[in-house]
C-alpha positions in Angstrom: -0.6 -5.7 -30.9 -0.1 -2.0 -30.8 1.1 0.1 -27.4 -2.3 1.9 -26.9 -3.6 -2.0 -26.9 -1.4 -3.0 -24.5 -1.9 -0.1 -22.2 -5.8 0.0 -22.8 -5.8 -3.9 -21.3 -2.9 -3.9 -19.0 -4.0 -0.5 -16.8 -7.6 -1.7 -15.8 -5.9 -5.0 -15.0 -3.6 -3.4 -12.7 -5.8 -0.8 -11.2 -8.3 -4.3 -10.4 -5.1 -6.1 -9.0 -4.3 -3.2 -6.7 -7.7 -3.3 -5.0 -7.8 -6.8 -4.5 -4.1 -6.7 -2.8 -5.8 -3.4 -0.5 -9.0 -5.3 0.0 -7.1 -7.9 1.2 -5.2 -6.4 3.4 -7.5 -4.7 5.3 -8.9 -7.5 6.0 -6.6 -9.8 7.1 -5.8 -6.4 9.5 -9.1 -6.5 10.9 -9.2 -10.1 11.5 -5.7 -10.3 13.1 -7.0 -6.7 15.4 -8.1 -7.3 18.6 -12.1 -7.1 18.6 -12.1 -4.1 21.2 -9.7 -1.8 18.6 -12.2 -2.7 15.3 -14.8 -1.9 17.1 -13.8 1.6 18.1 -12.0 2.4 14.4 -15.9 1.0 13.4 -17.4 3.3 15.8 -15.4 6.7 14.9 -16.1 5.9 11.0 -18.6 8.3 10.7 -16.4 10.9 12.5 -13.7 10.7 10.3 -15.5 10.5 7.4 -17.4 13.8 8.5 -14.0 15.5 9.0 -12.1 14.1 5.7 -15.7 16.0 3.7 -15.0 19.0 6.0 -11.5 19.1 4.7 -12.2 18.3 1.4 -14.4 21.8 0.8 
């Protein structure tokens, strides 16, 4: 097996494997918040993401 093989099947795997690990993070995060502080990070979402598009221009 070639490098550019190797690469071509070993990136994807580790870009998949690094968003399952975040994914699961943030959720064992949210389950282990207390209900009050999820639902107020739930609550400003739309803020922030308004704000992060703002910056982003």
């Amino acid at each position: 097996m070639d490098y550019l093989a190797l690469l071509a099947t070993a990136v994807p795997l580790a870009l998949l494997t690094a968003v399952l690990c975040a994914t699961l993070v943030c959720l064992v995060a949210i389950l282990r918040a207390h209900r009050g502080d999820v639902v107020t990070v739930l609550l400003a979402l739309p803020a922030i993401i308004a704000a992060m598009l703002r910056r982003k221009r």
